[in-house]
BAKEDREN-486508 format. One line per field, with one value per atom (N, C-alpha, C): x, y, z. Coordinates in nm, 3 decimals. Last residue first. Example, Ala and Ser with C-alpha at 12.3 -4.5 7.8 and 13.67 -1.06 7.14 Angstrom:
xx <- 1.285,1.367,1.290,1.319,1.230,1.320
yy <- -0.225,-0.106,0.003,-0.569,-0.450,-0.330
zz <- 0.708,0.714,0.787,0.780,0.780,0.780
This chain:
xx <- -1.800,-1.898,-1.866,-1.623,-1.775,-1.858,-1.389,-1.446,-1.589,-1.498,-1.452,-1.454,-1.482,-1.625,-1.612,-1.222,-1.377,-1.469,-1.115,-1.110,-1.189,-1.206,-1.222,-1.242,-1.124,-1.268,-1.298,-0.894,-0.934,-1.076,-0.847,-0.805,-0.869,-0.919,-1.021,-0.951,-0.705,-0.885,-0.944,-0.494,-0.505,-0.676,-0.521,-0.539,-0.542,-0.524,-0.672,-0.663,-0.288,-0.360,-0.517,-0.135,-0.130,-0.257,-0.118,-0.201,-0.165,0.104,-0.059,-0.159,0.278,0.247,0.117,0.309,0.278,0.228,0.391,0.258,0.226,0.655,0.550,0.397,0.743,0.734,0.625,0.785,0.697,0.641,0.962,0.818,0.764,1.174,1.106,1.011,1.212,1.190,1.192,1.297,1.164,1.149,1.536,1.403,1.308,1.674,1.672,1.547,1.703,1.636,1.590,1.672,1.693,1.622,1.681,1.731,1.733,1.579,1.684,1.742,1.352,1.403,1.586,1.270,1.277,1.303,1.244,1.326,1.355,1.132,1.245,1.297,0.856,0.969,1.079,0.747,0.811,0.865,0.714,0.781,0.832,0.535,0.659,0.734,0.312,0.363,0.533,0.263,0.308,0.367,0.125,0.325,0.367,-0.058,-0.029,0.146,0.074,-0.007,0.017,-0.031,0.075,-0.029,0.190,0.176,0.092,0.045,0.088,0.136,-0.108,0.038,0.118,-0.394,-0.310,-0.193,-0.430,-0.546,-0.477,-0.233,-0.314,-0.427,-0.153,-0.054,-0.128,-0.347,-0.306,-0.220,-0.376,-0.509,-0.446,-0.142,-0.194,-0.334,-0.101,-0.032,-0.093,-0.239,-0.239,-0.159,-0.187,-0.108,-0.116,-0.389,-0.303,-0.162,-0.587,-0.653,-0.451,-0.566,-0.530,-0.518,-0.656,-0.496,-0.480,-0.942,-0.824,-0.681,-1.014,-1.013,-0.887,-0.977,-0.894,-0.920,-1.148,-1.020,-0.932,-1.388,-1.353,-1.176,-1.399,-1.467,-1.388,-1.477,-1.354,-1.356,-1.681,-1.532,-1.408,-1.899,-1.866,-1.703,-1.877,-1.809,-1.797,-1.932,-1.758,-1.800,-2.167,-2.077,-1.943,-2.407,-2.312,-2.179,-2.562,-2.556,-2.442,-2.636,-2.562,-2.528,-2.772,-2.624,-2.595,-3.049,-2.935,-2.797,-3.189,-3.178,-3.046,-3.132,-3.134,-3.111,-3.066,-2.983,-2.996,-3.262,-3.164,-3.029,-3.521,-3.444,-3.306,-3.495,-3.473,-3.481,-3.523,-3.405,-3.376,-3.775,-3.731,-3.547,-4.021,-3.937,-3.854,-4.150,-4.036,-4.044,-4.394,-4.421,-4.337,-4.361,-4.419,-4.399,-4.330,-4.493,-4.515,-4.075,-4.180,-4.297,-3.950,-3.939,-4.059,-4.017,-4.114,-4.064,-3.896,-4.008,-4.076,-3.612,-3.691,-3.833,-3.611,-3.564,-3.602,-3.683,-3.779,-3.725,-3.449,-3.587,-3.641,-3.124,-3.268,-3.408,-2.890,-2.977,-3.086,-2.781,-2.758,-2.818,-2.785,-2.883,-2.888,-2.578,-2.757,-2.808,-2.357,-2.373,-2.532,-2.389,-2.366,-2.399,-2.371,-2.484,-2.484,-2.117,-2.222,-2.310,-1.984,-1.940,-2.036,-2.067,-2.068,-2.028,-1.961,-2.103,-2.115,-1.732,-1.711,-1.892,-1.684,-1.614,-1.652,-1.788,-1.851,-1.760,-1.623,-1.745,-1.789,-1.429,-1.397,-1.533,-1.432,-1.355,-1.379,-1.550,-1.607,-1.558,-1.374,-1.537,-1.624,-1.170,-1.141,-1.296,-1.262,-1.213,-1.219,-1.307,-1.440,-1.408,-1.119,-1.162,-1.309,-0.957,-0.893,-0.987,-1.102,-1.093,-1.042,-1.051,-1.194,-1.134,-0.798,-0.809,-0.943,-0.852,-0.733,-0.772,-1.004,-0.893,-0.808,-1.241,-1.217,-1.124,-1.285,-1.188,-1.214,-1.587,-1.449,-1.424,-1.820,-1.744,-1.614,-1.887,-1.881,-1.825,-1.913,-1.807,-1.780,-2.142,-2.061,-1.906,-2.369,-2.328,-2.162,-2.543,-2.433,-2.417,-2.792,-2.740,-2.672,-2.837,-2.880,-2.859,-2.824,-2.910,-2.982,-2.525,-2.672,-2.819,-2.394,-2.422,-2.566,-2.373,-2.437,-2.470,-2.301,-2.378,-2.450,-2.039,-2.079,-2.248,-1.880,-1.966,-2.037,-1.900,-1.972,-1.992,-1.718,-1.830,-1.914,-1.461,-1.527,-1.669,-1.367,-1.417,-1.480,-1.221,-1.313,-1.413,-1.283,-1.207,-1.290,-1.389,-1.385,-1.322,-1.371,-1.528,-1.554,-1.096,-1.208,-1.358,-0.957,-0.947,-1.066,-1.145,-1.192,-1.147,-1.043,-1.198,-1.216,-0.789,-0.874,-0.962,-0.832,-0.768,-0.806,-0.984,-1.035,-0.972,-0.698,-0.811,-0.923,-0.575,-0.493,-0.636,-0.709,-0.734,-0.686,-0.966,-0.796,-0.799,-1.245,-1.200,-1.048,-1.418,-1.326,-1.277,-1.594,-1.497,-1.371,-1.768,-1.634,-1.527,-2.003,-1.872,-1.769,-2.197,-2.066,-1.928,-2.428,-2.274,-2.184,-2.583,-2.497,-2.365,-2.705,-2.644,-2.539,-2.819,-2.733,-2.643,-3.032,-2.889,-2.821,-3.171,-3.089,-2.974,-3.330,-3.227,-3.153,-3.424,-3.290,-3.242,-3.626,-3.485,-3.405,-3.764,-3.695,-3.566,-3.861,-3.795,-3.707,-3.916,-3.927,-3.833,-3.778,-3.957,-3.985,-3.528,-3.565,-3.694,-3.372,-3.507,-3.596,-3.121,-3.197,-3.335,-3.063,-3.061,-3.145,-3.071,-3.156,-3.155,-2.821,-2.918,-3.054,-2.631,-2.618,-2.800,-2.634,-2.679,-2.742,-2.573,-2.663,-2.738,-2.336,-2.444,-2.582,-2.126,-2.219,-2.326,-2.147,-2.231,-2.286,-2.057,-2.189,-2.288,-1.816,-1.855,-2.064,-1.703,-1.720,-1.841,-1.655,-1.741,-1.814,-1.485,-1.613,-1.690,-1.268,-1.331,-1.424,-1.218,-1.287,-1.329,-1.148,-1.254,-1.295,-0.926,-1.015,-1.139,-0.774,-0.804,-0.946,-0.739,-0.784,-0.828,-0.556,-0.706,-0.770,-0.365,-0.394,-0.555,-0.245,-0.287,-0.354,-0.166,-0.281,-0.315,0.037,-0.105,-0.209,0.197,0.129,0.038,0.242,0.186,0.166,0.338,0.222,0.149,0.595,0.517,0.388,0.836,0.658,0.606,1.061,1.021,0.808,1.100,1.165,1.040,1.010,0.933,0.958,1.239,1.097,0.994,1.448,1.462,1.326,1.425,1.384,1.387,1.438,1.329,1.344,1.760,1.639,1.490,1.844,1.837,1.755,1.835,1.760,1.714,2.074,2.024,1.902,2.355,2.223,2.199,2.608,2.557,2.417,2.720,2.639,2.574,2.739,2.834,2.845,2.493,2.580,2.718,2.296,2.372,2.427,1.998,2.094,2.168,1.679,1.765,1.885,1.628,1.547,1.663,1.692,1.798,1.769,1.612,1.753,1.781,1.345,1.359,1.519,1.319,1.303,1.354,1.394,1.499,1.490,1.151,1.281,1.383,0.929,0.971,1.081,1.068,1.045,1.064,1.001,1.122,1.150,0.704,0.771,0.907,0.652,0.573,0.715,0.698,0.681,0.588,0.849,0.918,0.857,0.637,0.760,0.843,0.402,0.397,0.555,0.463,0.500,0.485,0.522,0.660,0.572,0.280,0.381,0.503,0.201,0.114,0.230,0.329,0.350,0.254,0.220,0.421,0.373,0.017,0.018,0.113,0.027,-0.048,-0.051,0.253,0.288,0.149,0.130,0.248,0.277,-0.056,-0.137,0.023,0.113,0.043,0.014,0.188,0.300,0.264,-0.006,0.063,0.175,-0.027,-0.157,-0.077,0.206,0.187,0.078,0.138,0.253,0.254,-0.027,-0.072,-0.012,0.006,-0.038,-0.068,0.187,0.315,0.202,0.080,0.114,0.203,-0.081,-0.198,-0.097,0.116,-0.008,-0.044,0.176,0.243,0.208,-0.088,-0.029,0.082,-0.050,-0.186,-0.153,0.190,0.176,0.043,0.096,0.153,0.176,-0.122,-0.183,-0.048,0.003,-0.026,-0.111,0.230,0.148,0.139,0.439,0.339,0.246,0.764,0.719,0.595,0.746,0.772,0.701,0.932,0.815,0.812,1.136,1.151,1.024,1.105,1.035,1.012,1.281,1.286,1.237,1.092,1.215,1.271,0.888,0.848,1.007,0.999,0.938,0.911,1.056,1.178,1.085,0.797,0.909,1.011,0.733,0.639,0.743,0.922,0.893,0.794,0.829,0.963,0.969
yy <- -0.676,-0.795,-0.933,-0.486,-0.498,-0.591,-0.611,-0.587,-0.544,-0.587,-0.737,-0.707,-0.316,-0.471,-0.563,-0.273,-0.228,-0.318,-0.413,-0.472,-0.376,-0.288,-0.416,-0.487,-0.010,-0.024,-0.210,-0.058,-0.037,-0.055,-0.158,-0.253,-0.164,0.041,-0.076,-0.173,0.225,0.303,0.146,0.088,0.157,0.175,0.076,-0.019,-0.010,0.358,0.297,0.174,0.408,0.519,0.436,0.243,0.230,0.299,0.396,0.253,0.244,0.613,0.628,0.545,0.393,0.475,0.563,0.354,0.245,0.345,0.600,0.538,0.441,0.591,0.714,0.638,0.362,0.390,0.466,0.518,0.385,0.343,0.690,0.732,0.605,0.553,0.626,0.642,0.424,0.341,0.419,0.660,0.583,0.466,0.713,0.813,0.736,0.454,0.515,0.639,0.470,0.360,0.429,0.676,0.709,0.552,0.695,0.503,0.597,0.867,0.895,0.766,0.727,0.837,0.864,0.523,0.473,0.646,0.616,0.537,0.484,0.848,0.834,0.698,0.744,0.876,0.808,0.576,0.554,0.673,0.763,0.626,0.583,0.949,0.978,0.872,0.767,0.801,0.836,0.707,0.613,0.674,0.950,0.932,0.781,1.165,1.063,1.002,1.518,1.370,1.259,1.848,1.711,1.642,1.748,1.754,1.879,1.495,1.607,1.657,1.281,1.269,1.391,1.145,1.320,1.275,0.919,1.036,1.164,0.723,0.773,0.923,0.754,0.765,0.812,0.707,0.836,0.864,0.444,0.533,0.693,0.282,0.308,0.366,0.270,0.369,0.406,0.210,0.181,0.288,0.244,0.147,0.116,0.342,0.375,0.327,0.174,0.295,0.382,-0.023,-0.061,0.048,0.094,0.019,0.007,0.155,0.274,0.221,-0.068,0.003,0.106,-0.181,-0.252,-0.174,-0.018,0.012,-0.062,-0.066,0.059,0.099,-0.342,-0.282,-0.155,-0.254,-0.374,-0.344,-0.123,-0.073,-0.148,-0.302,-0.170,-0.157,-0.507,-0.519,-0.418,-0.289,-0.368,-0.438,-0.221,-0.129,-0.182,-0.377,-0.416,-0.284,-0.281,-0.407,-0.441,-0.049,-0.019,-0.189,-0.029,-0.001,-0.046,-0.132,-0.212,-0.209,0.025,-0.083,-0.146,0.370,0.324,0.146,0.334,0.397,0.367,0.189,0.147,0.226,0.279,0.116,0.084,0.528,0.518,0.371,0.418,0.489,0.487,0.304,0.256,0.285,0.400,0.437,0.358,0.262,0.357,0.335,0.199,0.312,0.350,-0.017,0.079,0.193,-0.233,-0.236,-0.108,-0.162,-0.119,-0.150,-0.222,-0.087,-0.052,-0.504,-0.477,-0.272,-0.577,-0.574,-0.525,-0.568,-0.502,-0.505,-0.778,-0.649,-0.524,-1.002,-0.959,-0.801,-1.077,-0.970,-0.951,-1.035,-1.084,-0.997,-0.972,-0.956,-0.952,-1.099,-1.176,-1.146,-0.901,-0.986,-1.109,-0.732,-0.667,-0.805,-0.870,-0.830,-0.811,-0.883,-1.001,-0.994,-0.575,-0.639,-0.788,-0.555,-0.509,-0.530,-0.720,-0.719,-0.708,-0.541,-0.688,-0.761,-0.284,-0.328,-0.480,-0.305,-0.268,-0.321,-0.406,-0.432,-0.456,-0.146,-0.253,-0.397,0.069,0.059,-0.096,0.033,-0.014,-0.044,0.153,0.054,-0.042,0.432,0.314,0.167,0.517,0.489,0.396,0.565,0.485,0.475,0.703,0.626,0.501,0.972,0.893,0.765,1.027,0.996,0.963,1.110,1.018,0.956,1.294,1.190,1.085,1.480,1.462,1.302,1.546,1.482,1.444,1.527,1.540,1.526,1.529,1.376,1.470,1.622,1.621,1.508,1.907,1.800,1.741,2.056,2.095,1.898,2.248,2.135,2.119,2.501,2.481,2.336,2.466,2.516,2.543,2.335,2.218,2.280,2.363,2.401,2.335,2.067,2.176,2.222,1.954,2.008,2.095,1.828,1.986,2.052,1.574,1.592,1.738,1.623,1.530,1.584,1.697,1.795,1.810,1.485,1.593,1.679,1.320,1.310,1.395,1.429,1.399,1.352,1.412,1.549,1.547,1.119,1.172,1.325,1.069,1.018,1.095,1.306,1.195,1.173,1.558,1.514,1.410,1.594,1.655,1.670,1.279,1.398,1.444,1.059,1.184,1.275,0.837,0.870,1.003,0.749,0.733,0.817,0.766,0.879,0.859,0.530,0.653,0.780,0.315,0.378,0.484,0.370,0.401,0.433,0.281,0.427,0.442,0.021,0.112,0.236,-0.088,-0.086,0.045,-0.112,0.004,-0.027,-0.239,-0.069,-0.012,-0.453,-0.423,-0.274,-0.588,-0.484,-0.475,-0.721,-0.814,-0.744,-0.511,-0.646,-0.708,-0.399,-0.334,-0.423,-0.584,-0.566,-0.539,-0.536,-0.648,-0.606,-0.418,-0.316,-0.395,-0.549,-0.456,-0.396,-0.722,-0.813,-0.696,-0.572,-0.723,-0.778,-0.409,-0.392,-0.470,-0.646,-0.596,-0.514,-0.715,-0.781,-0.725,-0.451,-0.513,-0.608,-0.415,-0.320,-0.393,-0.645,-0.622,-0.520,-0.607,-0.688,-0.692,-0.317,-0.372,-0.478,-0.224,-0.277,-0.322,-0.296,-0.259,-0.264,-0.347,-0.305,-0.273,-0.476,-0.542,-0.470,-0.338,-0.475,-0.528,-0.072,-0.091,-0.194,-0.094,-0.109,-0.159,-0.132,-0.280,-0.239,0.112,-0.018,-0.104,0.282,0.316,0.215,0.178,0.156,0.200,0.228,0.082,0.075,0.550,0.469,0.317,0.559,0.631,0.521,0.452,0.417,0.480,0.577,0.431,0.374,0.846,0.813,0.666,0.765,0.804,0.803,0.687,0.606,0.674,0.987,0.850,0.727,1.106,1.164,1.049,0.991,1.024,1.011,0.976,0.876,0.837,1.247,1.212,1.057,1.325,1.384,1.317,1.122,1.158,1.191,1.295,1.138,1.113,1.540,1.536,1.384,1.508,1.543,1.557,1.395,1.342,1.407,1.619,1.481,1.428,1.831,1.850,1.741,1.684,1.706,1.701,1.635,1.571,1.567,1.736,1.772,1.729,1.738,1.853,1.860,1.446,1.535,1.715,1.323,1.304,1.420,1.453,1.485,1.425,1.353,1.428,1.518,1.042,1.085,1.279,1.108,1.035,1.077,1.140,1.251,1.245,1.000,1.038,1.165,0.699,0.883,0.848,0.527,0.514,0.688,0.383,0.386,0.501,0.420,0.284,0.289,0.591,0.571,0.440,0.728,0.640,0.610,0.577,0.660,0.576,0.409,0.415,0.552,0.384,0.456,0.445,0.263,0.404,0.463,0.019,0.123,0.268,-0.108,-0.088,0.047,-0.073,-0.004,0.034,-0.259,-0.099,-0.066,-0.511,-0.429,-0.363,-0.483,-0.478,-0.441,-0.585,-0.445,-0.395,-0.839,-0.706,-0.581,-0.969,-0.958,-0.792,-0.974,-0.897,-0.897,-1.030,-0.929,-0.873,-1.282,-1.146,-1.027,-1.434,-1.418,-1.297,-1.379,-1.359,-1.364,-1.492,-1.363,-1.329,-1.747,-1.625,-1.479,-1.870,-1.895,-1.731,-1.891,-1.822,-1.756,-2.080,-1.995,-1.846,-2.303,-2.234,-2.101,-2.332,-2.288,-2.227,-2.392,-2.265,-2.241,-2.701,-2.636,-2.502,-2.705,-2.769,-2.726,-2.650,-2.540,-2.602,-2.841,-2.691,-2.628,-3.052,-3.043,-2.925,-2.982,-2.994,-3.011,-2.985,-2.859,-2.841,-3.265,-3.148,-3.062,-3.317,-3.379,-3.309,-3.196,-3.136,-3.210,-3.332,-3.215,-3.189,-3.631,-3.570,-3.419,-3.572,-3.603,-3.590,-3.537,-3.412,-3.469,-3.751,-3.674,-3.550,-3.939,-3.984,-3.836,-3.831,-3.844,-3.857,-3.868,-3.775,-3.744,-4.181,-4.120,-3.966,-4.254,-4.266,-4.196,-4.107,-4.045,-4.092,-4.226,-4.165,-4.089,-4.361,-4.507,-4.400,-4.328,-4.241,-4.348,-4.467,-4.492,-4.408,-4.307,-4.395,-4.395,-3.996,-4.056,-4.204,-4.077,-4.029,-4.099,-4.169,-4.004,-3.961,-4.390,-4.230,-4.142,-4.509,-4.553,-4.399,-4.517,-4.462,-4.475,-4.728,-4.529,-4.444,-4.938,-4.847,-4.682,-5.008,-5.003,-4.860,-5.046,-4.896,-4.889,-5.232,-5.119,-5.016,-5.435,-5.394,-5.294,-5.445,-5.402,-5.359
zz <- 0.915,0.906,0.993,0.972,1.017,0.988,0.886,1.072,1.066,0.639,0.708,0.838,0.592,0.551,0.644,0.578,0.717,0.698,0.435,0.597,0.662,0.181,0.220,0.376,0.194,0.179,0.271,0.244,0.317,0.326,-0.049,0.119,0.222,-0.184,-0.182,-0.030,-0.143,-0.063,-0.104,-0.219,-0.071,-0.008,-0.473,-0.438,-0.297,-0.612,-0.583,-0.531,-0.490,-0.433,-0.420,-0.670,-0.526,-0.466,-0.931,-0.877,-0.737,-0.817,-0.873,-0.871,-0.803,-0.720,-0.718,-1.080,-0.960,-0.854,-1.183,-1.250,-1.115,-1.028,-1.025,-1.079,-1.192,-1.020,-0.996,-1.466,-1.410,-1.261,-1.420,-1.375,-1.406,-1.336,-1.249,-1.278,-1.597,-1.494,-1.374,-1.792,-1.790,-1.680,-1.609,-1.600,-1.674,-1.678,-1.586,-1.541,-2.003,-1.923,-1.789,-2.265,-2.096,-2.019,-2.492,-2.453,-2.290,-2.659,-2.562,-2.525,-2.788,-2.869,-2.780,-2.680,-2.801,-2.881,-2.343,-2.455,-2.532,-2.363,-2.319,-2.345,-2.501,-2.582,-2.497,-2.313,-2.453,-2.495,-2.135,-2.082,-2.254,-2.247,-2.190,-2.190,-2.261,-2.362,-2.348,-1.970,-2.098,-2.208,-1.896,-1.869,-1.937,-2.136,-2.039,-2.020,-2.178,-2.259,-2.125,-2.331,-2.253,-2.257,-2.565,-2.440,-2.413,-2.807,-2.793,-2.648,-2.865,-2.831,-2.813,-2.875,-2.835,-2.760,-3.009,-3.032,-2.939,-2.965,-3.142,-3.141,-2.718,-2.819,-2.944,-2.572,-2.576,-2.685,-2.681,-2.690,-2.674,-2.611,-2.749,-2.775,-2.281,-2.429,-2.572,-2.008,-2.177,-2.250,-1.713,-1.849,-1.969,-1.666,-1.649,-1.689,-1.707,-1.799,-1.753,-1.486,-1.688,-1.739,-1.280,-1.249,-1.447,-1.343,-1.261,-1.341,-1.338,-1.451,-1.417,-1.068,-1.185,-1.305,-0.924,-0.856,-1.013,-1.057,-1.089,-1.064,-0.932,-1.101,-1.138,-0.680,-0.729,-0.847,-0.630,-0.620,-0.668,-0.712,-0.822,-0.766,-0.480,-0.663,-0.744,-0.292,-0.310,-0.446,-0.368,-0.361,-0.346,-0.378,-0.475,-0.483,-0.184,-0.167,-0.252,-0.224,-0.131,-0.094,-0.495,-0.485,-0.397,-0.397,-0.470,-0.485,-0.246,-0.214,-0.278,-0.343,-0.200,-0.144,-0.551,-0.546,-0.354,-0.717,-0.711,-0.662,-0.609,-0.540,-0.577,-0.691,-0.557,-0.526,-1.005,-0.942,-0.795,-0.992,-1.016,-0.935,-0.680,-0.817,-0.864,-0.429,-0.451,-0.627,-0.326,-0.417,-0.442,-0.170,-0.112,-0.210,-0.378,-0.362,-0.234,-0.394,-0.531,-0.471,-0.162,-0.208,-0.342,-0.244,-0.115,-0.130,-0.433,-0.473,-0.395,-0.337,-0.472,-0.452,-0.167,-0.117,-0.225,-0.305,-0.181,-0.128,-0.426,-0.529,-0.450,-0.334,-0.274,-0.357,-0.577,-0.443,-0.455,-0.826,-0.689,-0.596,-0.971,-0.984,-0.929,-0.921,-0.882,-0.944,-0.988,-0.841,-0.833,-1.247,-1.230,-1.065,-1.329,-1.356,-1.265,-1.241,-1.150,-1.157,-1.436,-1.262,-1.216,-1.673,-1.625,-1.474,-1.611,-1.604,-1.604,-1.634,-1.487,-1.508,-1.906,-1.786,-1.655,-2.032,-2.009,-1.939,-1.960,-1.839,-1.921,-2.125,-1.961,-1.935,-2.356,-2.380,-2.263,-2.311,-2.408,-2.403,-2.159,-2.116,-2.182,-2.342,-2.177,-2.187,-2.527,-2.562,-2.436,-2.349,-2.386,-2.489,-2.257,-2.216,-2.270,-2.488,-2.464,-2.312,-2.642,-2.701,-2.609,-2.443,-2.434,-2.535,-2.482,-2.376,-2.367,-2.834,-2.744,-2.577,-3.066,-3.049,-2.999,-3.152,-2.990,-2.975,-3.393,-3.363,-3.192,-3.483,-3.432,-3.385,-3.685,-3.640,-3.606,-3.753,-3.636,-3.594,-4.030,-4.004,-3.853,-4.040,-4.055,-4.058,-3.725,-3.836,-3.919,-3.560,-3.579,-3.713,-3.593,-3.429,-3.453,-3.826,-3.819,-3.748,-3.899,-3.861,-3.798,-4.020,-4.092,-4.018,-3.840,-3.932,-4.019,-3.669,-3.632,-3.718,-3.867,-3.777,-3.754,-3.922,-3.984,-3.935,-3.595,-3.673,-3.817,-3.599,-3.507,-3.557,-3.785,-3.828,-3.693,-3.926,-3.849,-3.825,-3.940,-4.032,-4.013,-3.669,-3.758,-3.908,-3.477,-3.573,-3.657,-3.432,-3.311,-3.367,-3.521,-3.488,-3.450,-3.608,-3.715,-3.671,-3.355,-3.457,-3.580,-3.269,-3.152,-3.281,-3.367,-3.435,-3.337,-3.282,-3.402,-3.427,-3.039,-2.998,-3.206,-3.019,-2.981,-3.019,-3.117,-3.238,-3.160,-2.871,-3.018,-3.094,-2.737,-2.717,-2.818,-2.925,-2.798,-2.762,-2.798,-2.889,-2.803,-2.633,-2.708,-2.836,-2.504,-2.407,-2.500,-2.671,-2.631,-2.510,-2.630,-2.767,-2.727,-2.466,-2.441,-2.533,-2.535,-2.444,-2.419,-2.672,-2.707,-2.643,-2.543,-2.592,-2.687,-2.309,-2.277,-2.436,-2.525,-2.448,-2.416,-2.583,-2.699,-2.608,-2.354,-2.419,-2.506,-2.271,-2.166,-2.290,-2.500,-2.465,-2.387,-2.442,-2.498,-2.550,-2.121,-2.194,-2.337,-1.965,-2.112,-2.126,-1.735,-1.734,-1.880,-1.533,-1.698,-1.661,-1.407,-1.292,-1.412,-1.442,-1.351,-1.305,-1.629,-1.705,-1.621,-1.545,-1.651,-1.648,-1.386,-1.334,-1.410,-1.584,-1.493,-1.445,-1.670,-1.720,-1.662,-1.485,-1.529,-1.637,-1.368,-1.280,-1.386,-1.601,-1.554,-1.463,-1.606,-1.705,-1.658,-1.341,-1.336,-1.446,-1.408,-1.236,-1.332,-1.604,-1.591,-1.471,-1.458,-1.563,-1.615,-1.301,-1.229,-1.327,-1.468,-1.391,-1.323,-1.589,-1.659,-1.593,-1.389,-1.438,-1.550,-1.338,-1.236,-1.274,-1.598,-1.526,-1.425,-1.599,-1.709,-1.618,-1.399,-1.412,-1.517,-1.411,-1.314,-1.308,-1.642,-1.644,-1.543,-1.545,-1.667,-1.629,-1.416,-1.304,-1.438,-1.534,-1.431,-1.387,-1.721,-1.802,-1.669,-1.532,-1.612,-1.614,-1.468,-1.381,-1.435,-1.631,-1.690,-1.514,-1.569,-1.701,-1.715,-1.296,-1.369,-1.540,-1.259,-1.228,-1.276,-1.372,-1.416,-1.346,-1.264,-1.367,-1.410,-0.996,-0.994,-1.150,-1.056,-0.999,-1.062,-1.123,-1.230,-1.150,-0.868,-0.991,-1.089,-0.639,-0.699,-0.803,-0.565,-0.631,-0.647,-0.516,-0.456,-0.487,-0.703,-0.560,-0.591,-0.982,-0.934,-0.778,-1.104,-1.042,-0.994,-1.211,-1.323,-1.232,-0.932,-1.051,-1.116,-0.896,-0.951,-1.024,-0.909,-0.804,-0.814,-1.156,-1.089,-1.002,-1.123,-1.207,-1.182,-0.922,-0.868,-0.992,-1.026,-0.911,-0.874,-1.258,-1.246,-1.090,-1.065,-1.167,-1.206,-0.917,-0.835,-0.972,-1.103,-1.026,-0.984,-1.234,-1.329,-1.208,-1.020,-1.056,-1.162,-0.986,-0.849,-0.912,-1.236,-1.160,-1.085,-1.374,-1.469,-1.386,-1.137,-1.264,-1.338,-0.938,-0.910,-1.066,-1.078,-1.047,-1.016,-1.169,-1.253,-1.224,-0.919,-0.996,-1.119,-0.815,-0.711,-0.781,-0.987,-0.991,-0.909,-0.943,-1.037,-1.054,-0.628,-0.689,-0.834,-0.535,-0.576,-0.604,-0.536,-0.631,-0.663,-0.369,-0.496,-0.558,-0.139,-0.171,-0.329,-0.072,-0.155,-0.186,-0.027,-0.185,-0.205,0.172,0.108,-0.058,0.341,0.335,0.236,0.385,0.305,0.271,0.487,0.352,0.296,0.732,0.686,0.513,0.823,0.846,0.736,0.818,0.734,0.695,1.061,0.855,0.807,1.257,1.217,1.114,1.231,1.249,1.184,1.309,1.210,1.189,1.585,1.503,1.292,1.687,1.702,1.594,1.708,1.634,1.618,1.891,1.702,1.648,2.161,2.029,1.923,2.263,2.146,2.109,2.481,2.402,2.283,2.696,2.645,2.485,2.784,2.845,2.772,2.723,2.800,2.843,2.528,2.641,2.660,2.176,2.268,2.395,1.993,2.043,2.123,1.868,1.779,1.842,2.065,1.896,1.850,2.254,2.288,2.138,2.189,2.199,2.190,2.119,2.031,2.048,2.431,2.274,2.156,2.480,2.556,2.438,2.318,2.345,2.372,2.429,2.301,2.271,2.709,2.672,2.527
């Protein structure tokens, strides 16, 4: 009778002698479940405070008249005026992450197939620098290295390549991509170096004892092993090189020019809140493009693996 009392007490049928163990089994389920939500809250708490909140209040003003109901005049007044500056940022981007893409593999690989020890070390311990440079200091020493008077035609002059009335200025979209290349690929080479020296040396060494080349192991054995960390490497350069301001800003602020810059004119000259919080959208939307081809890249991996 004190048995049946009990079951009828916690709501379980008569005679079944494993639902307290059942019971046991789902308050701890739900007490696990109740710590991992208390270890990823604050973590949950700033993306939502300095991510997903931030978006949504560009977004209500983006699409806002001055009436308060629902436009897209602001959209189309960003594209009226800085069509150009997007499809410049756009190309400038492209063409600097493939650049990124070429230089780290061209390291990362050297570090792992080097045949001189000492060259690999002194490289390893050169191409790091540009990790713990900011970009406004990079977008300097880029006007300090890349103007016409600057230390790179100074250089050249020194050594006889160019004549010194043939020296010309490159602090305008060439400056602003070989600023990005300098600043990223070692970034993207530490990733990839860290990837090629995770795969199997039996897969190296058996291409070198059938006579492949240094290059054809690393273009036939090694890339095709570290192609999701290069893409991961390249998709987050993509996503920064599109948010920096203070490289386009110091070396060609002219138009046209990246849509950061824009984003600051409109409002530290106009206070246009509204059209600088479209083309911010627009910039997102541009990051979208490389975060689309790595999910996909990703879940084919994943169904195919």
């Amino acid at each position: 009778m004190a048995d049946s009392a009990r079951e009828v007490t916690l709501g379980l049928p008569p005679g079944r002698d494993d639902q307290p163990a059942a019971v046991n089994a789902r308050s701890q389920f739900l007490r696990g479940h109740g710590v991992a939500l208390a270890l990823i809250a604050p973590a949950l708490a700033v993306v939502g405070l300095f991510f997903v909140a931030p978006l949504g209040m560009s977004a209500v003003v983006a699409f806002r008249g001055k009436s308060g109901g629902f436009t897209l005049e602001h959209f189309a007044k960003a594209f009226d005026f800085y069509t150009t500056d997007l499809l410049f940022t756009l190309t400038i981007v492209l063409i600097s992450t493939l650049l990124i893409g070429l230089v780290a593999i061209a390291i990362a690989g050297y570090l792992t197939l080097g045949g001189h020890p000492r060259t690999v070390a002194i490289l390893r311990w050169l191409y790091r620098w540009p990790l713990f440079i900011p970009f406004v200091v990079a977008g300097q020493l880029m006007r300090t290295f890349l103007a016409k008077n600057g230390m790179l035609n100074h250089v050249l002059i020194g050594s006889g390549l160019i004549e010194p009335l043939s020296a010309q200025s490159l602090l305008d979209w060439r400056g602003i991509v070989v600023a990005f290349v300098w600043k990223q690929a070692p970034f993207v080479t530490l990733l990839l170096a860290g990837a090629m020296a995770s795969v199997e040396s039996q897969h190296i060494e058996a291409a070198r004892n059938l006579g492949a080349r240094r290059l054809r192991v690393l273009v036939d054995i090694v890339l095709p092993q570290v192609r999701g960390t290069l893409l991961v490497g390249l998709v987050l350069s993509f996503v920064t090189m599109l948010s920096v301001l203070s490289v386009p800003l110091m070396i060609n602020p002219n138009s046209p020019t990246m849509m950061t810059v824009d984003v600051a004119y409109r409002i530290s000259t106009h206070g246009d809140y509204p059209v600088a919080n479209a083309l911010c959208l627009l910039s997102l939307a541009l990051a979208a493009i490389g975060a689309v081809f790595y999910l996909k890249h990703a879940t084919a991996r994943a169904e195919g693996g």
